[in-house]
N, C-alpha and C positions, 0 to 999 in steps of 0.2 A: 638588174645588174648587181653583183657580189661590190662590197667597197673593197676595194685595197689594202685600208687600213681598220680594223675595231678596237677601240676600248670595251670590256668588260666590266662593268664592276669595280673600276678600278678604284684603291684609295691608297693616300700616300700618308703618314704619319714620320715625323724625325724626331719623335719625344715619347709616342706611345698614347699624348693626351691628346694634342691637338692633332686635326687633320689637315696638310697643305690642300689635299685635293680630297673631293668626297663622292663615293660612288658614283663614277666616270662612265657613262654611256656613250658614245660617239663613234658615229659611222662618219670615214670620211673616204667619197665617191672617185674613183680614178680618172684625173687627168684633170679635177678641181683645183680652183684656188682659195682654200679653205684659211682664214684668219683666227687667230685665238685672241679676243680684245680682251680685256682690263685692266683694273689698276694695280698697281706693285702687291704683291701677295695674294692677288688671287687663283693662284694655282695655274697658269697658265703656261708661264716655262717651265714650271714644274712639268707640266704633263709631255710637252716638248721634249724636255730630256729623256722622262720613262722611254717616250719612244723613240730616240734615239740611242738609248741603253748606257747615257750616262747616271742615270738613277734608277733604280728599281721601286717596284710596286710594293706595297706591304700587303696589297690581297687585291685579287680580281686578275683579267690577262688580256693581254696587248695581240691581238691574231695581225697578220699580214698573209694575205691572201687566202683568208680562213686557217692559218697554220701559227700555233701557238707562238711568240720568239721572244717572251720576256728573259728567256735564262742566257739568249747570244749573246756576246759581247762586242760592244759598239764596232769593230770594226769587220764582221759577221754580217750586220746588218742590211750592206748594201745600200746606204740611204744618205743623200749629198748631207751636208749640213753647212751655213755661212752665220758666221757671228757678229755682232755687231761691231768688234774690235778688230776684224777681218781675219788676224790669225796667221798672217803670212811670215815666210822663214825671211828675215831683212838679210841674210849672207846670200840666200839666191835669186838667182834670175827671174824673171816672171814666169817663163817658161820651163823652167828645174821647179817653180811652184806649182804650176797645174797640173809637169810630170808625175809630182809626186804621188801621187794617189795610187796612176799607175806603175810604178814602181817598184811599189809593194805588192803590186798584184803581178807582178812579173810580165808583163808583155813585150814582145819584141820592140826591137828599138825603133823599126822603123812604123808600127803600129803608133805609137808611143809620138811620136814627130807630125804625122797625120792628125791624130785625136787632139794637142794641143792647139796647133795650128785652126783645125774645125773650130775647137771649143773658145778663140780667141775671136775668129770670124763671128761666131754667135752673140758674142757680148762687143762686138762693133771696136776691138781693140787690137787691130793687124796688124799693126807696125811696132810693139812694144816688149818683144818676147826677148831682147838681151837684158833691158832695164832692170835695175833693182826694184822695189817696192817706196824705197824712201825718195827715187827719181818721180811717182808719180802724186797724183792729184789724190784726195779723198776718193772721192767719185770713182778716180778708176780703179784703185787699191778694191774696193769693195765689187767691181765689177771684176776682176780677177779673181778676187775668192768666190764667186758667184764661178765663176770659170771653172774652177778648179774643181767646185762641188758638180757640176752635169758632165767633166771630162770622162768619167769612166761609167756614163749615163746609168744613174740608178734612177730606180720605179719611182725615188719619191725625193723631193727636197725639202729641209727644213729650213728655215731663217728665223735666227731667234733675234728681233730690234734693228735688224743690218744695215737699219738707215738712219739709226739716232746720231750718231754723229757727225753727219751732216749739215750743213746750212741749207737754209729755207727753199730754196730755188734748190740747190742741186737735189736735194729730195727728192722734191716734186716732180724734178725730171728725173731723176731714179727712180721714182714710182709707175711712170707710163711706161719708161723700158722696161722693169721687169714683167708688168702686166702685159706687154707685147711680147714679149721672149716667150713668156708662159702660154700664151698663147700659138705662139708658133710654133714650141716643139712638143707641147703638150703635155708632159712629164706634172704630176700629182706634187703640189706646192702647198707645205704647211706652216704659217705666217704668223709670228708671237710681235704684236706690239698694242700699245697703252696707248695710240695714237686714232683717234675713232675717224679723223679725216684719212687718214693712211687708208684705214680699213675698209673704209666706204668705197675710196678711187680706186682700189686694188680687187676686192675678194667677191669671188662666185658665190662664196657663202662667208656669214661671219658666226663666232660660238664667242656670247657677252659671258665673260667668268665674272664670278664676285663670291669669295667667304669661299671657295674649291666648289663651287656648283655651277652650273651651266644656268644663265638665269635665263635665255632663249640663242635659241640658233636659226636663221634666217636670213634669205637673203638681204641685200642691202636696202634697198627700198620697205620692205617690209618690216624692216627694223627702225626705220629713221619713221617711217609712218604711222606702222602700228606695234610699237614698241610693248611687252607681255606687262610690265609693271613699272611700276614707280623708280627703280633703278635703272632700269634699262632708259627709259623715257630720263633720267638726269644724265645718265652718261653717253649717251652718244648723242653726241650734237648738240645745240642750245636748247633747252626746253625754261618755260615757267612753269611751276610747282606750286601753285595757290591751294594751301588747305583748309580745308571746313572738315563738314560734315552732312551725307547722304539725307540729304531730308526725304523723296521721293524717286521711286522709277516710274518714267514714262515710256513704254516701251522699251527703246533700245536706247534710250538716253536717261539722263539723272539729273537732278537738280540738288547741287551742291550750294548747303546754307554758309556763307560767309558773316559771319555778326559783323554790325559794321553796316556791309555790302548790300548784303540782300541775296539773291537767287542764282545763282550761274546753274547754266547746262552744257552737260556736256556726254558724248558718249562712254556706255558704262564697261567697266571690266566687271570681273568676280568681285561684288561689292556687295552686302546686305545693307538697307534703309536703318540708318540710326550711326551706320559706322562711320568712324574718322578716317578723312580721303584727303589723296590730291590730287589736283586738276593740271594735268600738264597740256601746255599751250605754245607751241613754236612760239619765237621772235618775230618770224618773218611772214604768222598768219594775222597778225595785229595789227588792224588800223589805228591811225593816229589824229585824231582830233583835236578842237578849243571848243572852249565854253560849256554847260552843261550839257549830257547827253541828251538828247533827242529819244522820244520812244520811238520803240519798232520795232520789230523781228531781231533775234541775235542776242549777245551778252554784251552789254555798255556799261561800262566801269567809269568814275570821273575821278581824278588823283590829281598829285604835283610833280611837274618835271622838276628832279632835284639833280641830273647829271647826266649830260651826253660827249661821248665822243666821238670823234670823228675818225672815222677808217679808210677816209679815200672813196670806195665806191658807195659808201654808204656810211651812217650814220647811228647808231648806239644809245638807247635813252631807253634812261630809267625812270619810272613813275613810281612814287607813292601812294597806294590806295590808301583809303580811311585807318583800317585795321592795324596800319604798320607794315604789312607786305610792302612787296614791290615786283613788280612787271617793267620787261624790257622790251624796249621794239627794235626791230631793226629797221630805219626806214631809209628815202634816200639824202645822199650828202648833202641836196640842199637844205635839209634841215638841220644844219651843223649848228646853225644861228638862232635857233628855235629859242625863244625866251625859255629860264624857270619861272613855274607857277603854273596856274588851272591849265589841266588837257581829259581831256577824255579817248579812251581806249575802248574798240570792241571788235568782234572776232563772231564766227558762224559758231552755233554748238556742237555739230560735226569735226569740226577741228581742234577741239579738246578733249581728252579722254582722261572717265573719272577712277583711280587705279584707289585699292585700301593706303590708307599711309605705313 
């Protein structure tokens, strides 16, 4: 199946030296909900905008449906867009806000009455089409401009952050509506935020930006499990990052030298023996012990609880190993109480992976 949308090549420069974005490959599949994650400059709205034709490409080409359209101008494009600030006109109605789109496109009036109406049913907001914008909630403000952008249904929507300004709960329920919406009309959704929980409860696919490169693109699970490198594996989600270096491969695992420690294993990325690595280890694969480790199968670490807190369903603790590191577990609440001082930590080799540093 053709994607919808391709980058080519793409690279963006606003000085001639640096590159926001860097030779941009990316297919993204029709009727997906494709996420762009990372942190503030990594080219990520950046590229959001190329495609929505508020910025242009300094070289390479943006196809939509295999047909070139870096030279249209944004409103050429045919392509929703919702902003994190939502963007709405405060002199009009809610319903003069989602006409407007079509209004510009000229459609009969009573087209134009039907489409709103549809497009207010869709986002679960019937009753609210005389209101101004500053009569409603967050929540539904953005759920209008979400409106506004699928009223005159284009092939694709963009949302660049649209739920940062949000508080915590209505997010979250922000999040399972749009991912239900998106699912039910089906319409090709491209998703710019810094938010790796967002990313994960939302997107068919996620593309990790860092430094204008794509550092892996994958589904959700595959990313949170077998994350490509040492960035990826820090940035989405809790990871530990204990560094040595590769003394040995055993097969499809490695034995990383910690001075100090001793041996950890764990499975290996693109590493050669002798290099300097880190070992990334969920929180939530880490047993939590006392007293010294016990031999056996697995990697057992002995440290100092020096600080835990307490999160409600669970519990937060940090350990000091020998070296100066430190490893965090995530266990349960009852251990809010856990003394500081001697514990010991261990974990399968499988369950860490050894990436170059």
């Amino acid at each position: 199946m053709d994607p919808i949308v391709r980058f080519q090549n793409i690279c963006k420069t606003y000085d001639g030296r640096s590159q926001v974005v860097r030779d941009l490959n990316l297919s993204v599949e029709r009727g997906e909900f494709l996420t762009l994650l990372g942190p503030s400059g990594s080219g990520k709205t950046t590229s959001l905008m190329m495609l929505a034709g508020f910025e242009m490409p300094t070289s390479g080409e943006i196809y939509l449906d295999n047909k070139p359209f870096s030279g249209l101008p944004p409103h050429r494009r045919e392509i929703g867009m919702v902003f994190q600030n939502y963007a709405l006109f405060p002199h009009m109605s809610v319903g003069e806000n989602i006409a407007f789109p079509l209004q510009v496109r000229r459609l009969d009036r009573q087209e134009i009455v039907t489409r709103v109406r549809r497009a207010l049913d869709m986002v679960q907001l019937p009753g609210v089409i005389d209101r101004k914008p500053a009569e409603l909630s967050g929540g539904q403000q953005q759920r209008v401009a979400l409106a506004r952008a699928l009223v005159y249904e284009p092939a694709i929507v963009l949302m660049d952050e649209p739920l940062g300004a949000l508080d915590r709960q209505l997010r979250e329920g922000m999040q399972i509506e749009i991912k239900s919406l998106h699912q039910r009309i089906g319409v090709t959704m491209i998703y710019v935020t810094h938010d790796q929980q967002e990313a994960l409860t939302m997107s068919d696919r996620i593309a990790v930006f860092n430094g204008g490169v794509i550092e892996q693109l994958a589904v959700p699970k595959t990313l949170y499990d077998v994350p490509a490198n040492a960035f990826v594996a820090g940035f989405v989600g809790e990871n530990n990052l204990l560094r040595g270096r590769l003394a040995r491969r055993i097969g499809d695992e490695g034995e990383v030298d910690m001075p100090g420690i001793g041996l950890i294993r764990g499975r290996l990325g693109e590493v050669a023996e002798g290099q300097p690595v880190v070992l990334a280890i969920r929180p939530e694969k880490i047993a939590l012990g006392t007293g010294s480790c016990p031999p056996g199968e697995g990697n057992r670490l002995s440290g100092n609880l020096i600080e835990r807190i307490y999160l409600g369903d669970q519990t937060k603790l940090t350990i000091q190993l020998p070296d100066r590191q430190t490893v965090t577990v995530k266990a349960g609440s009852l251990l809010f109480d856990a003394a500081e001082g001697p514990v010991n930590v261990s974990w399968a080799p499988e369950d860490g992976i050894v990436f170059a540093a």
